[in-house]
C-alpha positions as CSV (number, residue, x, y, z in Angstrom):
1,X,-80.1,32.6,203.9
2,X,-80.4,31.0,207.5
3,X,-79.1,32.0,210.4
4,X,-78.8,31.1,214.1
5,X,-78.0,33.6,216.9
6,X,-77.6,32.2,220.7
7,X,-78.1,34.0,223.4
8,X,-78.1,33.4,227.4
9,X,-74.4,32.9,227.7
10,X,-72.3,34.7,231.1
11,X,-70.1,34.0,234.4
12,X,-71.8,32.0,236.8
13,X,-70.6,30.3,240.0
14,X,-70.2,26.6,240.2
15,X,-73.2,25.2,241.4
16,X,-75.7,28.1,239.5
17,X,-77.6,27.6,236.7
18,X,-77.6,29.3,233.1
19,X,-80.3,28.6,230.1
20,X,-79.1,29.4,226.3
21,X,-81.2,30.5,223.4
22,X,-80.5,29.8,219.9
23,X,-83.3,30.9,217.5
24,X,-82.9,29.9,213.8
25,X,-84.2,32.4,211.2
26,X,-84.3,33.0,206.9
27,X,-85.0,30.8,204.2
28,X,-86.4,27.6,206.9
29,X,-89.0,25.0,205.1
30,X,-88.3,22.7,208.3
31,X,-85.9,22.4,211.3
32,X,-84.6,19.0,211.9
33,X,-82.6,17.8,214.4
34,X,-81.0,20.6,216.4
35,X,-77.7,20.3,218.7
36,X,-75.4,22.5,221.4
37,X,-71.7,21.8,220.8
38,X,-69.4,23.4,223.5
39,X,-65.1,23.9,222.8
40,X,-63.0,24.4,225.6
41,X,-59.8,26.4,224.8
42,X,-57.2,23.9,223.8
43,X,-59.7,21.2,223.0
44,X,-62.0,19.8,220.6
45,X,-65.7,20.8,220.0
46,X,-67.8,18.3,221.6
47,X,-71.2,17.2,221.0
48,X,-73.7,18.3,224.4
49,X,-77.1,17.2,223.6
50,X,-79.2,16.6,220.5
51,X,-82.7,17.0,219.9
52,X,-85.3,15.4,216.6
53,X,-87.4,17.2,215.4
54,X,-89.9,14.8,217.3
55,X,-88.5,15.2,220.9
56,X,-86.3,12.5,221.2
57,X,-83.3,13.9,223.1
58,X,-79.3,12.7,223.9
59,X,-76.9,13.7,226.0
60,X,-73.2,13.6,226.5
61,X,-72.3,11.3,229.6
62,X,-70.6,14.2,231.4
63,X,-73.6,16.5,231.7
64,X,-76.5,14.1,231.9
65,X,-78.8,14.7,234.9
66,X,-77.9,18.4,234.7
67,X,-78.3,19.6,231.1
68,X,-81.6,20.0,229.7
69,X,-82.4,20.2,225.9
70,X,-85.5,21.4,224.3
71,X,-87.2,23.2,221.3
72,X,-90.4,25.4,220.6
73,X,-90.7,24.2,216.9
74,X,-93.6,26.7,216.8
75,X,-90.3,29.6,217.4
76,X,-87.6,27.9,215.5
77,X,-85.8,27.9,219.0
78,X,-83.4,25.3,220.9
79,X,-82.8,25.9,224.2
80,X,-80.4,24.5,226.8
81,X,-81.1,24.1,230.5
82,X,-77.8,24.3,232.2
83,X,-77.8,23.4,236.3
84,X,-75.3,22.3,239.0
85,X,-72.6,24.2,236.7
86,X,-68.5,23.1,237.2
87,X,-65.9,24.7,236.1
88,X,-64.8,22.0,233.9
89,X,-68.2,23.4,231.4
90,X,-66.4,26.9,230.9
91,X,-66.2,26.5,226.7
92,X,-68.0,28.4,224.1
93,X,-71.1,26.9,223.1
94,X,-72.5,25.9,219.9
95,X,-75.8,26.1,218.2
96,X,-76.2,23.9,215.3
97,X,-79.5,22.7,213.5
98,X,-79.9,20.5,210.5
99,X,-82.4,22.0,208.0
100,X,-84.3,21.7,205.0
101,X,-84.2,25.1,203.2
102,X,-87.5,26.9,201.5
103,X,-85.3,25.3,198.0
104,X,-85.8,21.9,199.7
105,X,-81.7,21.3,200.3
106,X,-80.9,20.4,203.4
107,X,-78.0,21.7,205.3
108,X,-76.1,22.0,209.1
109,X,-75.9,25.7,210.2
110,X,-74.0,27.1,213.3
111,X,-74.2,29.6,215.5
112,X,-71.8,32.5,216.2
113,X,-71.2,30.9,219.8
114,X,-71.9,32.1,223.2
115,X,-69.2,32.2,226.0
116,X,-70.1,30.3,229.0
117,X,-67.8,30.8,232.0
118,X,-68.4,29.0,235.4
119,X,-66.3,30.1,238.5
120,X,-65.4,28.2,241.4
């Protein structure tokens, strides 16, 4: 079994800054790539940032320059730098990580999801 809880999620006014956790646990052989996915109520869940497992990162055109995504592969951890917050990034985010279980099958995995709420 894997699993992926997330953390750092809360009300924040626009402009502030909020950083989210998501540490990946069980049966892991190796972490791939890793992602944050956000859903807004009434819309579709949307792709934020991606990291490899080697560091090379992506972002979504509507937070880049204000998002941050990393990883401590040494944790089995993804984080997410969030800065200059709007209230049009109120959604629930989602972990998700691609990874190759201690049976060598590979699989995606999400998080639970961690409200995010930004207030103007």
């Amino acid at each position: 079994q894997v699993q992926l809880v997330e953390s750092g999620g809360g009300l924040v006014l626009a402009g502030g800054s909020l950083t989210l956790s998501c540490a990946d646990s069980g049966s892991i052989f190796s972490i791939n790539a890793m992602a944050w996915y956000r859903q807004a109520p009434g819309k579709q869940r949307e792709l934020v940032a991606s990291i490899t497992s080697g560091g090379t990162t992506r972002y979504a055109d509507f937070v880049k320059g204000r998002f941050t995504i990393s990883r401590d592969n040494a944790k089995n951890t993804v984080y997410l730098q969030m800065s200059s917050l709007k209230p049009e990034d109120t959604a629930v985010y989602y972990c998700n990580a691609e990874i190759t279980t201690t049976t060598r099958m590979i699989y995606f995995y999400w998080g639970q999801g961690t409200q995010v709420t930004v207030s103007s």
